[in-house]
C-alpha positions in Angstrom: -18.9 -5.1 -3.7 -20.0 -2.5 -6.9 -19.1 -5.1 -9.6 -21.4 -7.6 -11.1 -20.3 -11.4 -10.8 -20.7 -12.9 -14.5 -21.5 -16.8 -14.5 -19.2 -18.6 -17.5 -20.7 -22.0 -17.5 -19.1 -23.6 -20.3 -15.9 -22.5 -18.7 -16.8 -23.5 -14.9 -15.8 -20.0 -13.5 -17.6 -16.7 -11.7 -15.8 -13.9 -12.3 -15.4 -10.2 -11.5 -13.2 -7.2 -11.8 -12.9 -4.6 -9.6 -10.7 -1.7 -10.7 -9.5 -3.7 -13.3 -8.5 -6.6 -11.4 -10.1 -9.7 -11.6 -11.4 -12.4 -8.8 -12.7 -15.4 -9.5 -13.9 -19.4 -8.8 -13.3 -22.2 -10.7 -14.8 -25.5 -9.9 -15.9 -28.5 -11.9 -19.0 -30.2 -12.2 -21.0 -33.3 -13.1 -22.1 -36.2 -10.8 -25.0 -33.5 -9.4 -22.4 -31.4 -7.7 -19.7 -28.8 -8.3 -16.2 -29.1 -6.5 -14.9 -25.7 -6.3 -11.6 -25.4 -6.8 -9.9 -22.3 -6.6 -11.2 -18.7 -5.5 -8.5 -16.2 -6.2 -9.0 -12.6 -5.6 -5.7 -10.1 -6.6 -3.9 -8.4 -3.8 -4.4 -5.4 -5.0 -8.7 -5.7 -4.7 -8.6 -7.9 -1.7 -9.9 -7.5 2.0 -12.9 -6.2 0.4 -15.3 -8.9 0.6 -14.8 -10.2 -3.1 -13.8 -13.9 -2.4 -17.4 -14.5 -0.2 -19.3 -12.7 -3.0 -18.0 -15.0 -5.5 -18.3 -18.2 -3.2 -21.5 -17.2 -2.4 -22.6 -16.8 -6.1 -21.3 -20.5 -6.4 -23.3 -21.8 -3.4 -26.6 -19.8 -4.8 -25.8 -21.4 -8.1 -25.7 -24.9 -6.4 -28.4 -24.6 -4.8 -30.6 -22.7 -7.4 -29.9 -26.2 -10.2 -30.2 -28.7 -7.2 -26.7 -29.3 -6.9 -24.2 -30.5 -3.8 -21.1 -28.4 -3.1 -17.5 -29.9 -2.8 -15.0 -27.2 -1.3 -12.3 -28.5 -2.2 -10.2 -25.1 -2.1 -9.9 -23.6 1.8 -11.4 -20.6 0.8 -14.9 -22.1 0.0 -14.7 -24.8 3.0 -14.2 -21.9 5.4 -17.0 -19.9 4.0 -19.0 -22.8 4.2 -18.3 -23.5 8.3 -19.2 -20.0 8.6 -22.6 -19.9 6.9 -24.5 -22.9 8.5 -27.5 -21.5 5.8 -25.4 -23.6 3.1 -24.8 -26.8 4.9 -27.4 -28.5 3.4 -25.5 -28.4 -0.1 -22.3 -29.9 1.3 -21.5 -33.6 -0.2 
């Protein structure tokens, strides 16, 4: 991916745009954990690798504050049976 991932905390969201399309998570958070919620990434950018870049971004975030990971959208729970390194944060 060439695009930077920008971290909105206040708004619970990683975001990017690729040729002015944007991907993103949203998850909530509180209880020491995040529950992510929806990764979306635009037909038009996808196949890429996007999605995982910004799931990953959540994951490092989780880990980096200390925090346990729900996935509650399919996207995240598949990338998190596929990256043992990350089960650890699951709650």
């Amino acid at each position: 991916m060439t695009s930077a991932i920008t971290h909105d905390m206040a708004g619970h969201k990683f975001t990017t745009t690729v040729d002015g399309h944007e991907g993103y998570v949203d998850y909530e958070s509180g209880d020491g954990r995040i529950v992510i919620t929806h990764t979306v990434v635009p037909a038009e950018i996808g196949g890429r690798g996007i999605a995982g870049e910004l799931v990953k971004a959540a994951f490092d975030f989780a880990r980096s504050e200390g925090l346990k990971v729900v996935p509650d959208c399919s996207y995240a729970a598949g990338y998190l049976q596929k990256h043992p390194e990350y089960a650890n944060l699951a709650a």
